[in-house]
MARVOMI-397848 format. One line per field, with one value per residue (C-alpha): x, z, y. Coordinates in steps of 0.05 Angstrom, whole numbers, plus 5000, padded with zeros to 4 digits. Example, Ala and Ser with C-alpha at 12.3 -4.5 7.8 and 13.67 -1.06 7.14 Angstrom:
BEGIN
x: 5246 5273
z: 5156 5143
y: 4910 4979
END
This chain:
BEGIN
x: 1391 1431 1503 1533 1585 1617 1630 1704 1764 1766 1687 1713 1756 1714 1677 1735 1755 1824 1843 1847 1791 1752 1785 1764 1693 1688 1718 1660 1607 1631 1618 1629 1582 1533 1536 1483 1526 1589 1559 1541 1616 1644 1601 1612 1677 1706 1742 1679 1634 1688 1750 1794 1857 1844 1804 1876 1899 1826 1828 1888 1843 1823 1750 1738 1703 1658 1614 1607 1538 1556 1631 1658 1624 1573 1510 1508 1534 1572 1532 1548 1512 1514 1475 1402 1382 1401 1456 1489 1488 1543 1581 1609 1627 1647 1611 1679 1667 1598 1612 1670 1626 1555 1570 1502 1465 1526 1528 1453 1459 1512 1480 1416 1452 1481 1423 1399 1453 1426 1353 1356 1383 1325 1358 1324 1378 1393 1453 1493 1569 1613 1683 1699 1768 1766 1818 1842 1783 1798 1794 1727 1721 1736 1683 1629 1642 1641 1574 1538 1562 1545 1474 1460 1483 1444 1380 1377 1396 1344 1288 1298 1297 1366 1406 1480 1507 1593 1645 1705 1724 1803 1831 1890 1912 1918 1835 1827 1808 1787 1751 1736 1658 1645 1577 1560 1496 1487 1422 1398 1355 1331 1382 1339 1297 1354 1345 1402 1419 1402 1355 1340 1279 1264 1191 1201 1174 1223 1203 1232 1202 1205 1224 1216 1285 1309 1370 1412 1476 1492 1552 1561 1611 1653 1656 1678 1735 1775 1803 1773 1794 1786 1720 1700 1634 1611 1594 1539 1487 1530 1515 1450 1393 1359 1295 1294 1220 1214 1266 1235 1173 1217 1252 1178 1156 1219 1218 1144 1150 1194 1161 1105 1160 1145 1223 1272 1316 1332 1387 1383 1398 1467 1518 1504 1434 1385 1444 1494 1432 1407 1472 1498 1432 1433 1515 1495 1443 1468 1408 1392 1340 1296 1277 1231 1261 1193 1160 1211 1176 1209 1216 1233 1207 1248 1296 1341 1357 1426 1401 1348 1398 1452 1419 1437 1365 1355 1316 1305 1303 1303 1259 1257 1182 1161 1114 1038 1067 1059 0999 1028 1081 1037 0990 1046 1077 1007 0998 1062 1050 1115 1118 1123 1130 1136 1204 1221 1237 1281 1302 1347 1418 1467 1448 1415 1375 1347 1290 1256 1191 1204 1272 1333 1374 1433 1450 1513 1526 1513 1579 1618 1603 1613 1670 1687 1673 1695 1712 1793 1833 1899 1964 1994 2067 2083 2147 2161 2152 2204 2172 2190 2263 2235 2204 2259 2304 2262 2296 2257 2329 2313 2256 2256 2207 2157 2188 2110 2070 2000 1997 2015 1961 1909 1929 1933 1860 1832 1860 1801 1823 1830 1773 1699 1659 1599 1585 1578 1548 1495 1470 1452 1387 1428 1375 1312 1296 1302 1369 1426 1469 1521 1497 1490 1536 1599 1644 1702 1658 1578 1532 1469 1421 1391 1316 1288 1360 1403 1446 1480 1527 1596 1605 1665 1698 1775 1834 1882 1905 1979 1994 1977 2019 2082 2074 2021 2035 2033 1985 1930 1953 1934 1866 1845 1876 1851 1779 1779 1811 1751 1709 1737 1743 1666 1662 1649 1684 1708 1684 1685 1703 1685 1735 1732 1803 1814 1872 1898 1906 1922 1963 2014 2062 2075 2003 1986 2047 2013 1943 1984 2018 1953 1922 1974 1979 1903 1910 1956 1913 1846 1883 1912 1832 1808 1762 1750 1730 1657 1664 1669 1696 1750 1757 1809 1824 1824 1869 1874 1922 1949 1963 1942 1903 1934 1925 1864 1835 1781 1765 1688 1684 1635 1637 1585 1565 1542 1514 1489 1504 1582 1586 1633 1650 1699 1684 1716 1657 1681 1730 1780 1782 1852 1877 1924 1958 1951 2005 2074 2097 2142 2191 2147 2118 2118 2061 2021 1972 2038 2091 2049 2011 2045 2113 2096 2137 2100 2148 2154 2155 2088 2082 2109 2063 2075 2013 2034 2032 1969 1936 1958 1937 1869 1861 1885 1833 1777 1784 1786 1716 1690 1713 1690 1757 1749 1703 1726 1764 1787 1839 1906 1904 1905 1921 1958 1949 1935 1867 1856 1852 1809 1765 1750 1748 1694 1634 1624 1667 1716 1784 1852 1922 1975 2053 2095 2144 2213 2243 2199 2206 2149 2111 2118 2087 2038 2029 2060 2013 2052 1993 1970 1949 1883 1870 1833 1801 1795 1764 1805 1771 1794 1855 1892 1854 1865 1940 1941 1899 1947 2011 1980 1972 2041 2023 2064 2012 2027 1996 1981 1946 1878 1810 1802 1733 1747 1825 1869 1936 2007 2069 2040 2020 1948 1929 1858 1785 1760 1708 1771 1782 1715 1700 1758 1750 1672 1675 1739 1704 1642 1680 1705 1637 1596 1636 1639 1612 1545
z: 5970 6019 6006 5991 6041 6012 5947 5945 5895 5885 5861 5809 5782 5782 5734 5695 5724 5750 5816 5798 5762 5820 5862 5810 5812 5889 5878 5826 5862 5932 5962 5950 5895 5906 5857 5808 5799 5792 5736 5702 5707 5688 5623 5606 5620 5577 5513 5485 5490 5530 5470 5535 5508 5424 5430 5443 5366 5339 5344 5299 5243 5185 5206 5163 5087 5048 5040 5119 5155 5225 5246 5268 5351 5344 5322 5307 5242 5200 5150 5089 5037 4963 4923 4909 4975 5001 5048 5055 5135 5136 5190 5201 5263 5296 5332 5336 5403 5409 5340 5362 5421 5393 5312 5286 5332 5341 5263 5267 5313 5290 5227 5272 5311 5253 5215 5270 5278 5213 5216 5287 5247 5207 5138 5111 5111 5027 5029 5082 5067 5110 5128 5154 5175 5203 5210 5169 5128 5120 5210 5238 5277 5231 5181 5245 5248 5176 5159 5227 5212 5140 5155 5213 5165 5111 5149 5186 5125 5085 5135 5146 5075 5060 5009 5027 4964 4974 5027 5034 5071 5082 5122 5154 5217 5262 5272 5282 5359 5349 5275 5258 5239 5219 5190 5155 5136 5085 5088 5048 5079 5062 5093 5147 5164 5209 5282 5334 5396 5441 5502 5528 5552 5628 5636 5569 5579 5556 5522 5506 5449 5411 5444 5517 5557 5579 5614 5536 5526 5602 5603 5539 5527 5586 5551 5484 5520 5538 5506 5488 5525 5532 5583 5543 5518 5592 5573 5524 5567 5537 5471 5437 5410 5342 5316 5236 5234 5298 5274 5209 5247 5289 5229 5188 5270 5280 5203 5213 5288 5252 5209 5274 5289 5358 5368 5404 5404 5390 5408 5392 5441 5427 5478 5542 5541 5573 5610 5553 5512 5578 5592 5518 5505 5568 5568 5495 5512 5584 5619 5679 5673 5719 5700 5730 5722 5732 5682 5631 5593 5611 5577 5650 5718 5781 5740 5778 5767 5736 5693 5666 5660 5627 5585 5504 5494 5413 5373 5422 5423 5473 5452 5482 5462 5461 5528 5492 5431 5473 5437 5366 5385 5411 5359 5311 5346 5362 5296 5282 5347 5381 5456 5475 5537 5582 5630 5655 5645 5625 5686 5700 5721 5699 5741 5720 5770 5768 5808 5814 5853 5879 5908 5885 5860 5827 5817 5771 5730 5661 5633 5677 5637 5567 5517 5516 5595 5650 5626 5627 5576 5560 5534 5529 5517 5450 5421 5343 5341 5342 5293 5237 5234 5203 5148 5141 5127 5071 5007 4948 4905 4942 4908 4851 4790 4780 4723 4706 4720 4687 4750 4796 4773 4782 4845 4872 4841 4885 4951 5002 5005 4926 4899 4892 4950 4912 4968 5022 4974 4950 5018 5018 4979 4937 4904 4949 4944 4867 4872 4868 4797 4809 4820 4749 4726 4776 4781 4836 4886 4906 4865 4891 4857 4881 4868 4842 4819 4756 4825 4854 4911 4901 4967 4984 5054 5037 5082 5071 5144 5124 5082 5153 5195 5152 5148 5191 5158 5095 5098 5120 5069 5015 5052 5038 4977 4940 4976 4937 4871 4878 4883 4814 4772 4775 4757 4824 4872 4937 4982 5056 5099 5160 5190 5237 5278 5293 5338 5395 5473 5482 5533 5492 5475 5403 5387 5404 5361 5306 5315 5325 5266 5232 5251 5215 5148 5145 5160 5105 5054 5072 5059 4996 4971 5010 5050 5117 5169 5192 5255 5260 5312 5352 5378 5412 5448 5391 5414 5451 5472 5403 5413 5369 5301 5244 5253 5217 5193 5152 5116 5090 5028 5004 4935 4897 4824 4794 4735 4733 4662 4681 4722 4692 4705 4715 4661 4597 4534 4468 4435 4405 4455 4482 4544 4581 4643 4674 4730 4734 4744 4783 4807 4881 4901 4981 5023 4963 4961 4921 4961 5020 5004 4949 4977 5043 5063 5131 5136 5073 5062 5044 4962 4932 4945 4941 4956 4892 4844 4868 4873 4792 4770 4803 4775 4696 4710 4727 4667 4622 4642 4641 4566 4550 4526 4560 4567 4633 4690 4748 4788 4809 4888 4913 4871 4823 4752 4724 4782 4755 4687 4706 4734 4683 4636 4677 4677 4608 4596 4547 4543 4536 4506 4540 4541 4602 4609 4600 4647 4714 4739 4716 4784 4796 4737 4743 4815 4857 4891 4875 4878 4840 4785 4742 4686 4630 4561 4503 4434 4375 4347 4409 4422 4389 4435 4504 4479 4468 4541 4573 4544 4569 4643 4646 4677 4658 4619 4574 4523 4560 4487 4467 4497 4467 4450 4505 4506 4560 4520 4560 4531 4465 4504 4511 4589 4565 4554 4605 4634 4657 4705 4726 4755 4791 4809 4827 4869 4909 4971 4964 4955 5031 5054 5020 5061 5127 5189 5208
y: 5579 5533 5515 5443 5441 5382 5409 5413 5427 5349 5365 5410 5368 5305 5350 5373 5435 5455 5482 5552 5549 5526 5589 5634 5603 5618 5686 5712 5688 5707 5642 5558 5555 5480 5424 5460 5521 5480 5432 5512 5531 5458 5461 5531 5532 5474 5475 5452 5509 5575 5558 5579 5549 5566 5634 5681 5654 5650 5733 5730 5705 5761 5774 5837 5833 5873 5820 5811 5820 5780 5771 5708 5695 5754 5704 5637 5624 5672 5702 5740 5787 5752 5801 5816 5821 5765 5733 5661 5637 5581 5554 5477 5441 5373 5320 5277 5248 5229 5196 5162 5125 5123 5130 5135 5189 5221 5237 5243 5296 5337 5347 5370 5417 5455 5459 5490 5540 5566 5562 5594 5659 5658 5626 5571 5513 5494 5449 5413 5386 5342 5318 5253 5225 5144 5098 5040 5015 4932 4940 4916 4973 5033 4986 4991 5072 5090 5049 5078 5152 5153 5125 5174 5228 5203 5184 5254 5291 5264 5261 5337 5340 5389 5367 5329 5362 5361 5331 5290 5221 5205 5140 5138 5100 5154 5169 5083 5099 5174 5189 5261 5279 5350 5367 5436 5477 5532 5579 5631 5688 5759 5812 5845 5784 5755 5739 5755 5709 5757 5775 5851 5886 5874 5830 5800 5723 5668 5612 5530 5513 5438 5373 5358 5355 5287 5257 5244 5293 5315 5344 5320 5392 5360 5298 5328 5362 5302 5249 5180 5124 5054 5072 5125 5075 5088 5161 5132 5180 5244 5221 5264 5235 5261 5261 5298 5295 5339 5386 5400 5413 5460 5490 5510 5537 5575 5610 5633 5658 5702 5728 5751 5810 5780 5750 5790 5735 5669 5608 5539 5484 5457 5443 5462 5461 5510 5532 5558 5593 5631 5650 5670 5705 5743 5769 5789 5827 5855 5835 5788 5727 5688 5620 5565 5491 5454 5486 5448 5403 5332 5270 5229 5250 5275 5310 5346 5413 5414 5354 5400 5452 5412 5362 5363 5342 5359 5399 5451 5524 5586 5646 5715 5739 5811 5816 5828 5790 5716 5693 5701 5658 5605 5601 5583 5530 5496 5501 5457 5415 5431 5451 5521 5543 5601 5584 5642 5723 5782 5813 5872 5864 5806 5757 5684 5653 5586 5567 5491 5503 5559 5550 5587 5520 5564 5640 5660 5717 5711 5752 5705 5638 5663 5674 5739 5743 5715 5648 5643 5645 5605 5611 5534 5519 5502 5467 5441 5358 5314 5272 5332 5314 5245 5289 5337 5282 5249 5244 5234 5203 5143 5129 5086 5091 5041 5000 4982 5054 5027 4965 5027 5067 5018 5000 5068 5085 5034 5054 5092 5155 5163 5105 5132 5144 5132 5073 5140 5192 5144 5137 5210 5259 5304 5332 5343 5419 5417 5468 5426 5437 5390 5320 5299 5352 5344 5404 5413 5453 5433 5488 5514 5558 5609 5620 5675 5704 5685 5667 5604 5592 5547 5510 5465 5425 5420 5387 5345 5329 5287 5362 5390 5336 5350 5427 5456 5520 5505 5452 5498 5545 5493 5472 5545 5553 5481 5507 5571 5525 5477 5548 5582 5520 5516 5583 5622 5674 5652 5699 5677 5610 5575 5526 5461 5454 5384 5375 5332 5358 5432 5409 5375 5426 5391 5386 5466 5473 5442 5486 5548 5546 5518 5590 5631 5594 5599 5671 5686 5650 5682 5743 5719 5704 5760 5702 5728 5674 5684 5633 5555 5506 5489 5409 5391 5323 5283 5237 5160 5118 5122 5193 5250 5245 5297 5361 5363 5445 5429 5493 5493 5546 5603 5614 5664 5655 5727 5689 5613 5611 5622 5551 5500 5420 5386 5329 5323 5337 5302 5264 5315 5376 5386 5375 5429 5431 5498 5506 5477 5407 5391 5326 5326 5266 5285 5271 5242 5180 5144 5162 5142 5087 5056 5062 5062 5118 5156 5212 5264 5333 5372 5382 5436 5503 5581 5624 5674 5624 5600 5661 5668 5607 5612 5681 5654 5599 5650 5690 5632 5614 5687 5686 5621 5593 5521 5463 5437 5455 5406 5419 5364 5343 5283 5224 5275 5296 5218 5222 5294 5266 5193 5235 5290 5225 5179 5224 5221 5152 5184 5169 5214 5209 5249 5252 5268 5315 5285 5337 5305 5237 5201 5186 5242 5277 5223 5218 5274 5325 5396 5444 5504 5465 5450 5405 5442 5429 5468 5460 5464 5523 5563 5531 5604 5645 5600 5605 5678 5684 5655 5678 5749 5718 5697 5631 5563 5525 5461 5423 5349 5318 5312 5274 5200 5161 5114 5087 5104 5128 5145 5166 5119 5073 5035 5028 4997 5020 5073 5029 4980 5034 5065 4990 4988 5069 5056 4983 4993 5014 4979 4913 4927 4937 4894 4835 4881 4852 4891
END
């Protein structure tokens, strides 16, 4: 192998490296390493794909459960036993850059890639869920990225033929230049029928099987671990490109290979390439591995080697093949017409070597590249934000009460982040696979059944970022606590989460602030719900000219249902149940929709929120449904407890009549966002018992007043006929987009 003697430290950080790192680069290999092996180390060693500057506060997270079969980082998604057999593979992640440049196949792809995460494990993908943050909706621009992201998620989704069952879409100003799009899977596979990422057993051929390799996603894990800039449309070649036909080809390949008892191991092709599965697979499994760059099937000729080795080509996957087993393997993927090829070998050692025709192009060791290895591993400096003396100095006295609270209340059900998203969710299959419970039947969190059991899953995505800009702390607390909410109001068990940590630049002291302090109030939640985290994603960078988006943890939710027959909705059932409020009010309207929106007030302090209460509510809630003493259950978050209430009337179009408490300001009764609190109705015949229940849980509870035909009644009141506010509840967003520019 002959040296590059111009590579230089100005090389290294052309391709994002630092100084140092370059040193410590020459210092594990002995030697300048050439452009090949510096492209490995520039990938491999970005925030993208080695978490160098996130992975010292990641280990702080609670990793233990009962429940847990693969710990956060040991496989590929986190997967967890839920009875009868059978485990739950989950995990969610971000695709916020490519999406930001190329917005439909960079949603396409994301939602690719994490399928693939799952199926790669052996779980057969059932659901997928999503979280999208974009800027402003009336600007052109944020218009262009919401209707290319939805359709790539929708098209790709429904192609592959996985239900988009759950998710969330918020709008503020601060994701205009940089919008947030994190896709995740759900699988459900035998316990015992699971494949590792993981290669071992000297001779043992390896094999790239699926889609040939072209020139689309190069160092596209560099890319994502910068920020986006006005020439960041240049990168257009780091952006993947999808195909859901060939990866549901690969999916039905990959599930029967398995079943041959030929796989040692398998990894699918994310970022990185051919590079971060050889080298993952191989520091996993403390062995060496040859492979033989020509033998790649290509989509463009005169490939060079680090293009080969780099490229984010999709719907690919590496296989490590039991040697005598090779024909098993083949046969299958013939059958499915997918490529499968023979690239290289298990050798002994640690080292990787890459060959293209016969000449050594790179050699690096394989512990060297990974997490957990010899990648570095950063402490940043961290300092609170100035910005939070603006929101400790907000005082809600200088508010004034809407003299007219009905015009308020239309006006704030029609804003985007509290209006239907029916013009998103319509664009996606919720139902393909026949399992989905909650599409006609809404409850808080998505439910899947599970076939063959009396079994279903409760899966949820929960953040609300501005919580999370005024409070990191606390607003992660209430992302994991409103997940597991969502999770017990339809009747589950929150059992285990997986997270997606949005933030700015490390770099910036006040933004690693922010993700710090993230960490620990997810932390003390999880161990609140007893909801270990089984893995997830870090992306940093999220941040332009404009400067950081929120701090944005989305938190995406396992929930287990032990019986089907225990599930319950959120949607109000007949005129003449009662209507309780289970939690306490209080006079908060910080950080909500109103406050915000309505009063146009930026800088608030996060609602009202202590993890105890919560915790009791949630636990009231559960038993309620366990004795059958309710008929619906929906909890208050954003919008407040009138948007609680809209919504458990829509479904059905029934209306309600409720007083407010005297004792609370009326917006905020109405409007404010304190949490630990769910909407709940009861019929009169049980009305004694849910009264005696929860006198005995020694929760607040109070009667709100009882479910109407179809008129809207407050405080004596008439606001009008439900329909009234379903049109302007259902159109509000569609209106936008109907007169968007395509």
């Amino acid at each position: 192998m002959v040296n590059a003697p111009d590579i230089t430290a100005e090389t290294a950080i052309e391709l994002g490296l630092i100084p140092e790192e370059y040193e410590q680069i020459k210092t594990i290999l002995g030697r300048d390493p050439n452009f090949t092996e510096l492209s490995i180390f520039s990938v491999m060693w970005s925030e993208h794909c080695s978490y160098k500057n996130s992975i010292k506060w990641l280990k702080t997270l609670p990793r233990e459960g009962l429940r847990i079969l693969a710990k956060a980082g040991e496989e590929n998604a986190g997967l967890v036993d839920i009875g009868d057999g059978l485990a739950c593979a989950f995990k969610i992640e971000s695709h916020n850059h490519p999406s930001a440049i190329e917005p439909y196949q960079g949603a396409a792809t994301g939602v690719g890639g994490i399928h693939r995460d799952i199926f790669t494990m052996g779980a057969r993908p059932v659901a997928a869920l999503n979280s999208l943050r974009f800027g402003t909706l009336h600007e052109g621009k944020t218009q262009h990225l919401l209707r290319g992201i939805v359709k790539g998620i929708g098209d790709y989704g429904n192609a592959f033929g996985v239900p988009t069952v759950a998710g969330e879409v918020f709008f503020d100003e601060c994701y205009n230049t940089n919008p947030l799009v994190n896709a995740m899977s759900v699988g459900i596979v035998k316990i015992g029928s699971t494949v590792s990422a993981i290669s071992y057993g000297t001779g043992n051929p390896v094999f790239i099987v699926g889609s040939a390799t072209g020139k689309d996603g190069i160092h596209g894990a560099s890319f994502a671990s910068q920020n986006i800039t006005d020439s960041s449309h240049e990168d257009l070649p780091s952006v993947q490109v999808g195909d859901p036909f060939q990866e549901k080809l690969l999916l039905e390949a990959s599930l029967e290979a398995i079943e041959t008892g030929a796989i040692i191991g398998m990894q699918d092709m994310g970022a990185a390439g051919i590079i971060c599965s050889t080298s993952e697979m191989s520091a996993k499994g403390k062995h060496g591995m040859k492979v033989w760059l020509e033998k790649v099937p290509a989509r463009q000729l005169n490939m060079k080697p680090f293009e080969i080795l780099l490229s984010e080509s999709q719907e690919r996957m590496l296989l490590v093949v039991q040697k005598g087993k090779e024909s098993q393997i083949l046969k299958v993927f013939e059958k499915w017409d997918l490529n499968c090829i023979q690239i290289g070998e298990v050798t002994n050692g640690n080292s990787l070597e890459y060959y293209m025709y016969d000449e050594l192009v790179a050699e690096v060791p394989a512990e060297s590249l990974v997490l957990g290895g010899g990648a570095p591993i950063y402490d940043r400096d961290y300092t609170e934000p100035e910005y939070l003396k603006q929101i400790y100095s907000f005082n809600p006295n200088e508010i004034e009460v809407p003299d007219d609270l009905r015009s308020t209340a239309l006006k704030l059900i029609a804003l985007p982040n509290l209006a239907s998203k029916k013009w998103v969710t319509q664009q996606y299959d919720s139902t393909v696979g026949i399992n989905t419970m909650s599409t006609n039947a809404p409850s808080d969190a998505a439910i899947i059944r599970v076939k063959e059991t009396n079994k279903a899953i409760a899966v949820k995505v929960d953040c609300n970022s501005r919580y999370v800009f005024a409070d990191p702390f606390t607003g992660a607390a209430i992302a994991v606590s409103e997940a597991a909410r969502n999770i017990i109001c339809s009747g589950g068990i929150p059992v285990a989460i997986t997270n997606c940590l949005n933030f700015g630049n490390p770099y910036n002291p006040e933004v690693y602030w922010q993700f710090i302090n993230s960490i620990k109030g997810i932390s003390e939640a999880c161990n609140i719900f007893q909801t270990p985290v089984t893995g997830g994603n870090v992306s940093f960078y999220n941040q332009s000219y404009d400067g950081p988006v929120f701090p944005t943890p989305v938190i995406g939710m396992l929930g287990v249902l032990e019986q089907i027959s225990n599930r319950m909705t959120l949607n109000f059932k007949k005129a003449g149940d009662l209507i309780y409020l289970v939690g306490e009010s209080r006079n908060d309207i910080g950080c909500s929709e109103y406050l915000t929106n309505i009063c146009n007030i930026s800088f608030s302090t996060v609602p009202h929120f202590h993890l105890e209460e919560e915790y009791k509510v949630q636990s009231a809630v559960k038993k309620l449904i366990e004795k059958r003493l309710i008929e619906s259950a929906h909890d208050v978050s954003d919008g407040g407890l009138f948007v609680t209430l809209l919504e458990s009337a829509m479904v059905n179009e029934l209306g309600f009549d409720i007083t407010t408490n005297q004792l609370i300001r009326k917006d905020a009764f109405l409007f404010g966002e304190s949490q630990s609190r769910i909407v709940v109705s009861v019929s009169p015949e049980k009305e004694d018992l849910f009264i005696n229940q929860m006198i005995n849980e020694e929760v607040e509870f109070c009667a709100l007043g009882e479910v109407l035909d179809s008129l809207l009644v407050v405080d004596e009141q008439e606001w009008g006929e439900i329909r009234e506010w379903k049109e302007v509840f259902d159109n509000a967003i569609g209106k936008v987009m109907i007169h968007a520019v395509q």
